[in-house]
C-alpha positions as CSV (number, residue, x, y, z in Angstrom):
1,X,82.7,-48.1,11.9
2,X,83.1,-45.3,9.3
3,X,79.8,-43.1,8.0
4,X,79.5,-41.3,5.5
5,X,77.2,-38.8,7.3
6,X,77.4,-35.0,6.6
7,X,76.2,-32.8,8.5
8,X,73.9,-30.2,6.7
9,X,74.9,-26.3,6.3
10,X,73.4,-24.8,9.6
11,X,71.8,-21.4,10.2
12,X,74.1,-19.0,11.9
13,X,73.0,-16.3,14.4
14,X,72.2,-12.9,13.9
15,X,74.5,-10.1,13.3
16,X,74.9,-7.3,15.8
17,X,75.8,-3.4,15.3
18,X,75.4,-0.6,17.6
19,X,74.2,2.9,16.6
20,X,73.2,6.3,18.2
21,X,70.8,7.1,15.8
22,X,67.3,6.2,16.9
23,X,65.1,3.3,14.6
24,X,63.4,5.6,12.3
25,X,66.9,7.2,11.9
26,X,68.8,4.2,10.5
27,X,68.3,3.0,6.6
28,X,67.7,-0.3,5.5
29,X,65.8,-2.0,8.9
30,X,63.2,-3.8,7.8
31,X,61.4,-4.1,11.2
32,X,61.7,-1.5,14.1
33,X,61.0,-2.4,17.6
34,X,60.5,-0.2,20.7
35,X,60.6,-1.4,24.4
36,X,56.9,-1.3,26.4
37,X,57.1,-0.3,30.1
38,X,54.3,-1.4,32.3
39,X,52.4,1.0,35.0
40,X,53.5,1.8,37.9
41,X,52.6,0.9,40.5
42,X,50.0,3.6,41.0
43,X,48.2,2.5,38.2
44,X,47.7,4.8,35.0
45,X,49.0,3.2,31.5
46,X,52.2,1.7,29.7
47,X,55.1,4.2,28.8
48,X,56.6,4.0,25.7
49,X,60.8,3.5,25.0
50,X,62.9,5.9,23.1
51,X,61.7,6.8,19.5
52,X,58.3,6.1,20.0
53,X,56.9,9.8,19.5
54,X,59.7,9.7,16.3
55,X,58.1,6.4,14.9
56,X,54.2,6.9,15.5
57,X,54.5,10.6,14.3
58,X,56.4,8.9,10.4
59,X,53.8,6.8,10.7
60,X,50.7,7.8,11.2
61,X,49.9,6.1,14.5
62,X,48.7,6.4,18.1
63,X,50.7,3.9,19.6
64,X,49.2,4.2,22.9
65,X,46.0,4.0,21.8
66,X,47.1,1.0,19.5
67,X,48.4,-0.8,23.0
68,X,45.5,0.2,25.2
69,X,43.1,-1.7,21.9
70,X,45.6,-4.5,22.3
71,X,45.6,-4.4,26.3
72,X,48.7,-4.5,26.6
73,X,50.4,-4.8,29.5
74,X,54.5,-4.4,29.1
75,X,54.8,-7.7,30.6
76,X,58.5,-9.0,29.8
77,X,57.7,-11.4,26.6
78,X,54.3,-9.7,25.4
79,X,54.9,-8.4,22.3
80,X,52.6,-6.4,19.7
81,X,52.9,-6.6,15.8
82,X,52.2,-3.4,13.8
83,X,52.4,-4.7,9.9
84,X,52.7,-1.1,8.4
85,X,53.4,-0.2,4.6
86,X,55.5,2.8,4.5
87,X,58.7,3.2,2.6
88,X,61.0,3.2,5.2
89,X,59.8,-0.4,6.9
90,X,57.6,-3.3,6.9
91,X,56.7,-4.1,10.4
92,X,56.7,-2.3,13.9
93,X,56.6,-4.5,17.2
94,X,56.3,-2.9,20.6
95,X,58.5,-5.5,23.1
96,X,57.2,-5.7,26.7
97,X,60.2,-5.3,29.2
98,X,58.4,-6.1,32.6
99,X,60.6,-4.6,35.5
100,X,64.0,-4.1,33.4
101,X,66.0,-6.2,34.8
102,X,68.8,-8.1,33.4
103,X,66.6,-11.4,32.8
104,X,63.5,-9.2,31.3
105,X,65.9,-7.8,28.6
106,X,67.8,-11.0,28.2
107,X,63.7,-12.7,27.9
108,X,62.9,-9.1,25.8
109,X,65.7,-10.2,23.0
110,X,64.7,-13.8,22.8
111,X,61.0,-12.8,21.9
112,X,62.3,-10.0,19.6
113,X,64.7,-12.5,17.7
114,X,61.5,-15.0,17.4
115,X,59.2,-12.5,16.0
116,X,61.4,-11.5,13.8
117,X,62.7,-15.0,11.9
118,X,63.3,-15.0,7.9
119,X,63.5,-10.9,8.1
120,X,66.5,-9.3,7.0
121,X,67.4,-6.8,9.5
122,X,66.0,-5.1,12.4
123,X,66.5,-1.6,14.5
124,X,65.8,-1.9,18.1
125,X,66.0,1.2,20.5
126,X,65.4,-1.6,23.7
127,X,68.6,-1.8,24.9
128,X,68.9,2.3,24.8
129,X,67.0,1.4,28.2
130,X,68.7,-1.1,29.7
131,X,70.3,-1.3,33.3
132,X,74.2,-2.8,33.6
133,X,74.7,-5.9,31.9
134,X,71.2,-5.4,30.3
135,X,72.9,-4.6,26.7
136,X,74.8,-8.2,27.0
137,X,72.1,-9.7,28.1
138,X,69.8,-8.9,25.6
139,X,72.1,-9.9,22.8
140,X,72.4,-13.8,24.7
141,X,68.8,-13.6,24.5
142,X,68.1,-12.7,20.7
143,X,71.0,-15.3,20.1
144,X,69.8,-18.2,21.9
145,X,66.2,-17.4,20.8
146,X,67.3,-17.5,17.1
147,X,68.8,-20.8,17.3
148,X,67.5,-23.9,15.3
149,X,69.1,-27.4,13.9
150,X,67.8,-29.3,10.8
151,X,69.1,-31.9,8.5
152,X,65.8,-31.2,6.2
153,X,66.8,-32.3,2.3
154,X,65.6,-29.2,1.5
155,X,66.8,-26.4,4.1
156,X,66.0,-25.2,7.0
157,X,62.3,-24.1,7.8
158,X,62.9,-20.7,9.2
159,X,66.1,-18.8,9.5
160,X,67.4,-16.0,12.0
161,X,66.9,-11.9,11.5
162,X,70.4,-11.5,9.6
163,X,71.1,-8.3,10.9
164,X,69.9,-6.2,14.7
165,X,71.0,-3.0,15.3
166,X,70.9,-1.9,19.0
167,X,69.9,1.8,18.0
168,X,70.3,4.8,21.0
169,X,73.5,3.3,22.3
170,X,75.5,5.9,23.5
171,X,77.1,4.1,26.4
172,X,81.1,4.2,25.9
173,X,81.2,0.5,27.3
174,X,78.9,-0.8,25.2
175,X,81.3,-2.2,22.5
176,X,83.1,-4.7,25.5
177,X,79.5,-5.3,26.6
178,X,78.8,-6.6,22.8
179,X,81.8,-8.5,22.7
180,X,81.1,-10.2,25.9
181,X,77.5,-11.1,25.1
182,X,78.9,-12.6,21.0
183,X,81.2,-15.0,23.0
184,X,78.8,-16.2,25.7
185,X,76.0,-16.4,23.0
186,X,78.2,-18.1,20.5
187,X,79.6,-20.9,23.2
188,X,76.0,-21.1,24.3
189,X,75.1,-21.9,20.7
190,X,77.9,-24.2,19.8
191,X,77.5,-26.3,22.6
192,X,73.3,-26.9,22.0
193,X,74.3,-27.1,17.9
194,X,76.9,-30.4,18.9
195,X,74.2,-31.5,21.1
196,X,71.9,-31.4,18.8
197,X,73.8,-33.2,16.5
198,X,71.9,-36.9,15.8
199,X,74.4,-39.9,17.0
200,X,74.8,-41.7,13.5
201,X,77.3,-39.1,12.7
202,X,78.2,-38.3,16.6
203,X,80.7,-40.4,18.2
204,X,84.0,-40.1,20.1
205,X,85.7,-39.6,17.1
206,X,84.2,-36.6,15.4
207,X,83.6,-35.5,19.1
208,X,87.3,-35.1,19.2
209,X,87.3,-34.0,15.7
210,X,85.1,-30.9,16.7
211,X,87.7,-30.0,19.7
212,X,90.8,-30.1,17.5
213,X,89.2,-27.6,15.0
214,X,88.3,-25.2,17.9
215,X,91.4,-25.3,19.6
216,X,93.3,-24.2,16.4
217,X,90.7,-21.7,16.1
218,X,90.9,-20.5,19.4
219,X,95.2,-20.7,20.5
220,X,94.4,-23.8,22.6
221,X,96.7,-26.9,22.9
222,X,95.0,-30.2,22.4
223,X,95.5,-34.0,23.3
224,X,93.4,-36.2,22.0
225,X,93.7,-40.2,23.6
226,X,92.6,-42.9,21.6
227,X,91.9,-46.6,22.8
228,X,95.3,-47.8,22.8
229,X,97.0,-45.0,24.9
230,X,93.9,-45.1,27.3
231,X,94.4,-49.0,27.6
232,X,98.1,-48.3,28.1
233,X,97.4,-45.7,30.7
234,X,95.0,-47.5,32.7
235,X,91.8,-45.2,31.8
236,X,89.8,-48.3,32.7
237,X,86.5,-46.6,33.4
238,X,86.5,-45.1,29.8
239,X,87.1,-48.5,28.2
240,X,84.6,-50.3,29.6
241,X,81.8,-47.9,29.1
242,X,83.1,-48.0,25.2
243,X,84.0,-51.4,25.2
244,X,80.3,-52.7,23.0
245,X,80.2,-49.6,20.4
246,X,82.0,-50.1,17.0
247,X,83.0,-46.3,17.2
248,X,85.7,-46.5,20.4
249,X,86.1,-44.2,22.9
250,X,88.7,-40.8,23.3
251,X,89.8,-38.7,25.9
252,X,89.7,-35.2,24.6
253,X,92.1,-32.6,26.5
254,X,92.1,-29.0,25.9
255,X,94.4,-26.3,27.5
256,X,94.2,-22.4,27.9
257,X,96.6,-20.2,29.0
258,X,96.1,-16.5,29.5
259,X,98.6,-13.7,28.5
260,X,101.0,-13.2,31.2
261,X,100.7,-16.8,32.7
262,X,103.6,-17.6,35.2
263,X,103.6,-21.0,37.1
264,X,102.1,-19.6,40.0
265,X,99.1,-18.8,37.6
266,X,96.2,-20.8,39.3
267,X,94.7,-24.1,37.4
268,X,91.0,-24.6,37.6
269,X,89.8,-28.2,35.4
270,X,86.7,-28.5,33.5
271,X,85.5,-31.9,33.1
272,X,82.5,-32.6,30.7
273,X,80.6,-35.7,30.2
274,X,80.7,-37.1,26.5
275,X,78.5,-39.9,25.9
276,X,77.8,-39.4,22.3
277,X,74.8,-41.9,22.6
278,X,73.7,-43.7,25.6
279,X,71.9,-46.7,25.2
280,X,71.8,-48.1,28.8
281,X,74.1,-50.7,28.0
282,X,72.9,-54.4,29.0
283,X,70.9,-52.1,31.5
284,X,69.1,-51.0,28.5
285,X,67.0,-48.0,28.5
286,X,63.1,-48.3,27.1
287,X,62.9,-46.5,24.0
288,X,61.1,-42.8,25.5
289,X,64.4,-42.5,27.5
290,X,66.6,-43.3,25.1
291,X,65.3,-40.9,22.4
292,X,67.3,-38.0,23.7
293,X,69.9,-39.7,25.0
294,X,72.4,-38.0,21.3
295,X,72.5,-35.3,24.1
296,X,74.3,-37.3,26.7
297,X,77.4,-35.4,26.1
298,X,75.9,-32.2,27.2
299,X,78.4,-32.1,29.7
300,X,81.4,-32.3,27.0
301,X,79.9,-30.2,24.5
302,X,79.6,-26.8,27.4
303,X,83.7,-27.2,28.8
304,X,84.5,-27.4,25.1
305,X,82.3,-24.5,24.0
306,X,83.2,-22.4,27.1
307,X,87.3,-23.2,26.3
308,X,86.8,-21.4,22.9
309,X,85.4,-18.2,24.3
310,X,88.0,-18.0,27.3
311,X,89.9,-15.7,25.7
312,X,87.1,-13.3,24.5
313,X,85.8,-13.0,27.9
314,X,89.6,-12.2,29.6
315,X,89.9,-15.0,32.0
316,X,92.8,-14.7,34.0
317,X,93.6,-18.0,35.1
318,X,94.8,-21.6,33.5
319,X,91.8,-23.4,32.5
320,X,92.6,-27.4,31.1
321,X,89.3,-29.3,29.6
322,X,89.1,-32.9,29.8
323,X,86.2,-34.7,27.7
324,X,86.4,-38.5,28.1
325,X,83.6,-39.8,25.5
326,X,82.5,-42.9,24.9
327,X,79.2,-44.2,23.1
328,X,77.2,-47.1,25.7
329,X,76.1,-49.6,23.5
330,X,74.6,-52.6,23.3
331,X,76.8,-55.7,22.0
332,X,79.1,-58.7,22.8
333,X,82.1,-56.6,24.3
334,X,79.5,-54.5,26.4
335,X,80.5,-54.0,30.1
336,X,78.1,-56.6,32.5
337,X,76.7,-55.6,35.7
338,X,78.5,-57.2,38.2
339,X,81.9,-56.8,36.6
340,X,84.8,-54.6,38.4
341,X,86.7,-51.6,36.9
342,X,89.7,-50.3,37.8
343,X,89.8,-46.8,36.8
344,X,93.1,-44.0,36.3
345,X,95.0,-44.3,39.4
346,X,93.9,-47.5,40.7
347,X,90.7,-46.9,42.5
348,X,87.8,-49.9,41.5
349,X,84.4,-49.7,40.6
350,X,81.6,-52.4,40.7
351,X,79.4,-51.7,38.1
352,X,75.9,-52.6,39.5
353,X,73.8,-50.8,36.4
354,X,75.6,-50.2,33.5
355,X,73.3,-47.1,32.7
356,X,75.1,-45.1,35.4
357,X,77.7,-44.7,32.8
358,X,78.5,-41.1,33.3
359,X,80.3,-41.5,36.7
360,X,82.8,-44.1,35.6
361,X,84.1,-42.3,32.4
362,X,84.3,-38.8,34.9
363,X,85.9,-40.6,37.6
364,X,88.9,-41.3,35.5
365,X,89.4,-38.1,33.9
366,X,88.7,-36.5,37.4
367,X,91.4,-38.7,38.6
368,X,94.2,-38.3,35.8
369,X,93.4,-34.5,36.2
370,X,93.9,-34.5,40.8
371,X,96.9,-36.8,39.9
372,X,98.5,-34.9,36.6
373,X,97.5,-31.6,36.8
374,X,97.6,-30.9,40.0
375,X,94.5,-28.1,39.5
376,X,93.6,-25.6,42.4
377,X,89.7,-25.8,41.6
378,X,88.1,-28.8,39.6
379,X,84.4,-28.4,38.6
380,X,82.8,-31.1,36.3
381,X,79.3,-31.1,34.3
382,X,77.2,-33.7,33.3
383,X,74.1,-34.6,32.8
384,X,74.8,-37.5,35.2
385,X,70.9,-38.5,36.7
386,X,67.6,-38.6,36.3
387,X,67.4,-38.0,39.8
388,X,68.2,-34.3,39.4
389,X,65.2,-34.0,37.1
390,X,62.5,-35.6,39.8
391,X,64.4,-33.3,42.3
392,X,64.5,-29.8,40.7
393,X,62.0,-30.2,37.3
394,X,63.0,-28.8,34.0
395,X,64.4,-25.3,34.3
396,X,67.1,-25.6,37.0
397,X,70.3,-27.8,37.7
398,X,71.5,-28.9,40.7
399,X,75.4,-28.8,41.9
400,X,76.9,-30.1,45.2
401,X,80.2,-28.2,46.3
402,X,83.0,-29.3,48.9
403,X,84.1,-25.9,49.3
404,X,82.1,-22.9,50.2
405,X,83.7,-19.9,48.5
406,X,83.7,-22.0,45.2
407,X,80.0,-23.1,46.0
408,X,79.2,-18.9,46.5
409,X,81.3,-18.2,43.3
410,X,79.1,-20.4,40.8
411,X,75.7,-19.6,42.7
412,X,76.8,-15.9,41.6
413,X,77.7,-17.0,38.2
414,X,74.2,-18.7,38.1
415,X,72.2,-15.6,38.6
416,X,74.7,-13.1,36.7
417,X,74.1,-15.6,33.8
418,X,70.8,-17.0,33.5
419,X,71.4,-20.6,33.6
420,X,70.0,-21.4,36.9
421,X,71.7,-23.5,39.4
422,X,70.3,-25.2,43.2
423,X,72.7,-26.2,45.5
424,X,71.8,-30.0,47.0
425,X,73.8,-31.3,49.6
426,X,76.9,-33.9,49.7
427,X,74.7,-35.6,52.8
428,X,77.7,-38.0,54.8
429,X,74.9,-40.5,56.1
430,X,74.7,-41.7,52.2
431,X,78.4,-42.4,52.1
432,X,77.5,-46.1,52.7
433,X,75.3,-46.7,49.9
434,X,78.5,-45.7,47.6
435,X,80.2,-48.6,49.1
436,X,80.9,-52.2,48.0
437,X,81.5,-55.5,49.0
438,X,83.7,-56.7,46.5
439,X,85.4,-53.3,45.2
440,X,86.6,-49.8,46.5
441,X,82.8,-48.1,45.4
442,X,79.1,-49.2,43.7
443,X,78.6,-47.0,40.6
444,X,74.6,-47.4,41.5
445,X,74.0,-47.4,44.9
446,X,70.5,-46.0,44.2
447,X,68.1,-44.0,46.4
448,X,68.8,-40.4,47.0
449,X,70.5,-40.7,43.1
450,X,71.6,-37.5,42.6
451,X,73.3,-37.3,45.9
452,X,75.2,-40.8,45.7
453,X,76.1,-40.0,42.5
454,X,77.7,-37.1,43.7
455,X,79.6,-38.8,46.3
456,X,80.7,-41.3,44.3
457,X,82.7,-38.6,42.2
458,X,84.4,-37.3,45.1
459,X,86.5,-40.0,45.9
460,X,87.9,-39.2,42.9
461,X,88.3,-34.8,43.6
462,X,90.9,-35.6,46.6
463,X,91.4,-32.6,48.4
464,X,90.9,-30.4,45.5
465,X,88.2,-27.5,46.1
466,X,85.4,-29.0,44.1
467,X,82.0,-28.8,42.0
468,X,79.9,-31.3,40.4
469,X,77.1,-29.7,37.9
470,X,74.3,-32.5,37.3
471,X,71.8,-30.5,34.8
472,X,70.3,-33.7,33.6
473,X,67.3,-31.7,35.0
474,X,67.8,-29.0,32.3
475,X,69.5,-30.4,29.4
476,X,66.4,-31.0,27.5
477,X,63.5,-28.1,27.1
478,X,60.1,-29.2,26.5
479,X,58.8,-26.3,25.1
480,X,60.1,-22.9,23.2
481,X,60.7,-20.6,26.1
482,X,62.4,-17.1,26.1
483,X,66.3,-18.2,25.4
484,X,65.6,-22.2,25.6
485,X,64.3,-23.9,22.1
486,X,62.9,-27.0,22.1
487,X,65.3,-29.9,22.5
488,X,68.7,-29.9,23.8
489,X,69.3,-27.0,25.4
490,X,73.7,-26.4,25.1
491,X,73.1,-25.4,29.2
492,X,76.2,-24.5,30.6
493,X,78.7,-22.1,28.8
494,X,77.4,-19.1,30.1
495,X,77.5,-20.0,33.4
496,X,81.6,-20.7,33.5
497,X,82.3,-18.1,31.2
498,X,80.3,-16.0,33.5
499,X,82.3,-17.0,36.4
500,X,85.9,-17.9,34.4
501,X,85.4,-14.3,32.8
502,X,85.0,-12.8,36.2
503,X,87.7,-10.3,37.8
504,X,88.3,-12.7,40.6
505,X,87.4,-16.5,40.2
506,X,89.4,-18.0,42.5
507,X,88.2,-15.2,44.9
508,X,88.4,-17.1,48.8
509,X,90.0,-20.1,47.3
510,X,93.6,-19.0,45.9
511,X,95.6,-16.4,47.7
């Protein structure tokens, strides 16, 4: 079914410039901010960043004094507004950085980039302070905590600062650092804008649609399946989750290959959940569940976001993205429970809930990609159960691993990066609930879900070092916090880039 659905103009994320100069120095900001330091630990008071004795001299103003009237701490977040009226600028805010480390600035330039919304520009001397990887950092921070979505008649209700300047940067690395940060940030951002994205103009389709336009914007190949050459093929779990919705289902295939590839260049395949809209199916979902459910193709929406920045972030290794989407809906055509699939490569399912959607559409893609491609790492991402969510709350995923440098490889990616990752276990003794009576596997076996879940995907990884990513736990955020806005939360991008980006990603897996 065609619609004639456009999506509005969206906001777009601040602009970033470095400079020497200190705040007061540099023309034009409207806002200046400083970085706070707390005490020590010996007690005494906060300590003030670079240009501080500069800015309160222009102005007039006892900034210490100021923050001891406030109480002010330095605590990362905690942030003091200073409206002044001078020529020069408008407002000064003093940014708590806690104990510097890479989080507290990448937490320092989410709260700078809120305060600072529908302003035109701002000079910042916090990063002048920053540790390694504090600069990048900083800049994912005030670009995730700029982000918003509307499709208001009459505009957005805020917009980002247009322009920050990262004033006192003398570091000779710090334009890589910049660059670095702009492509994690902007995948980060892509990925929660598509998710975002309400499901009357979402579907397979425009899914696949959004791929083909980044892939000619990034040098990537692309495939793009439709029904008939998945029904030809044999891409049976794809179908059948499709099979009710009047918008049918794709397969979405993106490749990357570095400068200087040979054919003994590793492979390492990203496959990313894309249900457009997930209804439960005949399972149906009651309505509080399924009012997030546009974001089901979470998964989808970070490999496809993450293959557009591979190439700003140096990866040296092949990298092929498969996205099989499908909408679950409700309808005649509509998969039963109780009816058997036969997915890519023979293997059946029995579908005993058709809400546990996710696994079947991955299991084929995971599949095609063992039995095609051949890759020497596969990872997927989904936002696969609700399990994960019970298990780990709402500000960490979970991720099972068959292979322990690969397992030690993302958990470092997970704390270089921010998005926060648990490892649960691939527990044997739950290998029987996969099982069926009538088929080769039970898409719901139930109990322990995040874990059977699991499972039931590996059948389909082979002997392939593997990852499965469930962040159904931390696809939605309830509240505005630091880097996360309200809503879907685009989780995922800087975690692979972090690790795809790295000097050595197959480090302990590929000679």
């Amino acid at each position: 079914m065609a619609t004639t659905s456009q999506l509005p103009t969206q906001v777009s994320p601040p602009e970033f410039a470095l400079s020497p100069a200190l705040p007061h120095q540099i023309g034009g900001a409207e806002v200046w901010a400083l970085p706070v330091i707390p005490p020590d630990e010996d007690g005494g008071s906060v300590v003030l960043g670079p240009g501080a004795d500069e800015v309160g001299g222009l102005l007039g103003l006892d900034l210490l004094t100021l923050l001891e009237a406030q109480r002010a701490t330095g605590r990362t977040g905690e942030v003091v507004s200073v409206p002044v009226v001078h020529d020069d600028v408008q407002l000064l805010l003093l940014v708590g950085v806690g104990a510097q480390s890479v989080t507290d600035f990448r937490r320092a330039g989410a709260t700078l980039a809120r305060a600072t919304k529908n302003r035109a520009s701002v000079a910042t001397s916090i990063t002048s302070i920053a540790p390694d990887d504090g600069l990048g950092a900083f800049v994912v921070g005030a670009m995730l905590g700029s982000f918003g979505f509307h499709w208001r008649s009459t505009g957005p209700a805020e917009v980002p600062v247009v322009r920050i300047v990262l004033a006192g940067t003398t570091d000779e690395d710090a334009d890589d650092d910049l660059a670095r940060a702009l492509a994690a940030g902007g995948a980060g951002w892509r990925s929660r804008m598509w998710a975002c994205v309400p499901s009357n103009l979402k579907n397979p389709a425009w899914l696949a649609a959004q791929a083909e336009e980044l892939a000619a914007a990034a040098g990537l190949e692309v495939t793009i399946w439709d029904e008939t050459r998945l029904g030809a093929e044999g891409f049976g779990g794809v179908l059948a989750v499709g099979s009710a919705s009047a918008t049918p289902p794709r397969l979405i295939r993106l490749d990357y290959t570095p400068h200087g590839a040979t054919r003994k260049t590793p492979t390492v395949v990203l496959v990313g959940k894309g249900i457009t809209f997930d209804t439960g199916g005949l399972d149906i979902k009651p309505p509080e569940s399924m009012l997030a459910m546009k974001r089901d193709m979470s998964g989808g929406a970070a490999v496809l976001a993450t293959m557009g920045a591979l190439r700003d972030v140096g990866c040296a290794v092949k990298v092929v993205a498969l996205v099989p989407a499908a909408e679950n809906a409700v309808g005649g055509g509509a998969m039963r429970p109780g009816d058997v699939i036969r997915h890519y490569g023979g293997r059946t399912s029995e579908v005993t809930n058709t809400d546990a959607e996710g696994r079947l559409v991955m299991a084929d893609a995971m599949a095609y990609a063992v039995a095609e491609i051949e890759p020497d790492v596969l990872v997927d991402v989904a936002t696969l159960t609700g399990a994960m969510k019970v298990a780990l709350g709402q500000g960490t995923g979970g991720y099972f691993a068959n292979n322990e440098a690969l397992a030690q490889l993302l958990a470092d990616a997970s704390a270089s990066s921010g998005e926060l990752l648990w490892r649960m276990p691939l527990v044997r003794d739950y290998e029987e609930r996969v099982a069926s009576t009538v088929a080769d596997g039970d898409n719901a076996a139930g109990g322990a879900g995040a874990i059977t879940a699991a499972l039931f995907l590996q059948h389909f990884a082979g002997d392939v070092p593997w990852a499965h990513v469930d962040f159904a736990s931390i696809a939605e955020a309830p509240e505005e916090r630091y880097e996360w806005t309200k809503g879907p939360t685009g989780f995922g991008p800087r975690l692979l880039l972090d690790w795809l980006g790295s000097e050595s990603p197959l480090e302990g897996i590929v000679e």
